[in-house]
N, C-alpha and C positions, 0 to 999 in steps of 0.2 A: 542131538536135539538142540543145543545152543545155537548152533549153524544153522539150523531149519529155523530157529524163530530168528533169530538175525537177519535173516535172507528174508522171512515174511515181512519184519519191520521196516528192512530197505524197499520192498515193493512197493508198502503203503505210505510211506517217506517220497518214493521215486514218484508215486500217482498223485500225491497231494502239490510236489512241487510242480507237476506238469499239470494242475488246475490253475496252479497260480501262474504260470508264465503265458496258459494261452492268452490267445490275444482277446481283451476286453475291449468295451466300447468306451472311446474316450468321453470324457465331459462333455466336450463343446462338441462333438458327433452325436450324441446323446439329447442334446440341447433344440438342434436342428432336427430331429426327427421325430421329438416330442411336441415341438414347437406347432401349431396348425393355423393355417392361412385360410380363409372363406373366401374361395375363387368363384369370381362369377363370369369367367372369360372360357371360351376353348372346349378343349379335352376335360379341363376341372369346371369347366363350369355347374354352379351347385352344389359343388361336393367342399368338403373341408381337408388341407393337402397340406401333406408336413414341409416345413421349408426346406429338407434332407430332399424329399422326390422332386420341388418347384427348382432348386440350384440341378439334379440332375436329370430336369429335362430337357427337350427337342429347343428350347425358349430359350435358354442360357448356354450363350457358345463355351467351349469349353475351356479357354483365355481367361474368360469372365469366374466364370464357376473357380476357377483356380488363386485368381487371387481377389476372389473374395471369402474365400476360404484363409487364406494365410493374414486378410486383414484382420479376419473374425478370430482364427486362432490367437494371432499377436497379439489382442486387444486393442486395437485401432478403430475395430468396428463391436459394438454392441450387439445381441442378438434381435433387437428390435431393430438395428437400423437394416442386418442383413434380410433380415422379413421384408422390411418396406424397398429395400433394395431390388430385389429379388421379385418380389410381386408387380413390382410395379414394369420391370422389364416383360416378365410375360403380358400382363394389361397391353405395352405398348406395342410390344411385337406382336399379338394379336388382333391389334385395332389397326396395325398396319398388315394385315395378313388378311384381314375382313375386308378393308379397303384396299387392295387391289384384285381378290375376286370381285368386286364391286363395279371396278373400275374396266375390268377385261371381261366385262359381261352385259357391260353398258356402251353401245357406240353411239347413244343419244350423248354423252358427255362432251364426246371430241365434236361432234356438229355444233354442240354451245359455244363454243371454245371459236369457230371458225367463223359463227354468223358476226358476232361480238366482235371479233378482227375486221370482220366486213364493213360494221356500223360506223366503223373507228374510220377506215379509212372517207367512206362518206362526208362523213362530218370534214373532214379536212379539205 
């Protein structure tokens, strides 16, 4: 009988310490995924998007995403600066992603471009 309750205490002993080792979510992972950004560009536009999904999207090469992660871990960077970091790069890669379907859908652009060459030479 001692042996069977010994052997029950080590189970619930052996289950309690393998709650505590899984793997939790750290702070600053924690941080960013609680964190929410009001996108109004893209795939987010209109929606409010945690800075955890805007660092792991299409928008952030994965270079970037990595060591702005170990700036944010280290403390180099603040959670507000990675937010404005981070958003601001999808805004621009979007605004540059808008303007050139803009620009390969437009052949009125390149004829401005050439009359303007024309006028130039004119004048001289």
């Amino acid at each position: 009988l001692t042996a069977v309750k010994t052997s029950d205490k080590d189970a619930v002993s052996a289950a309690d310490e393998k709650d505590d080792d899984s793997p939790k979510e750290e702070p600053w992972e924690k941080a960013l995924k609680t964190t929410v950004v009001d996108m109004e560009v893209g795939e987010f536009h209109g929606h409010k998007v945690s800075v955890w999904d805007l660092l792991h999207s299409k928008y952030i090469p994965e270079e970037n995403r990595k060591e702005l992660l170990e700036l944010y871990q280290g403390g180099v960077l603040t959670l507000e600066q990675v937010k404005t970091v981070v958003s601001t790069i999808v805004t621009k890669a979007e605004a540059a992603r808008a303007e050139h379907v803009a620009n390969a859908s437009s052949p009125k652009a390149e004829s401005t471009v050439t009359e303007d060459e024309d006028t130039d030479l004119q004048e001289d």
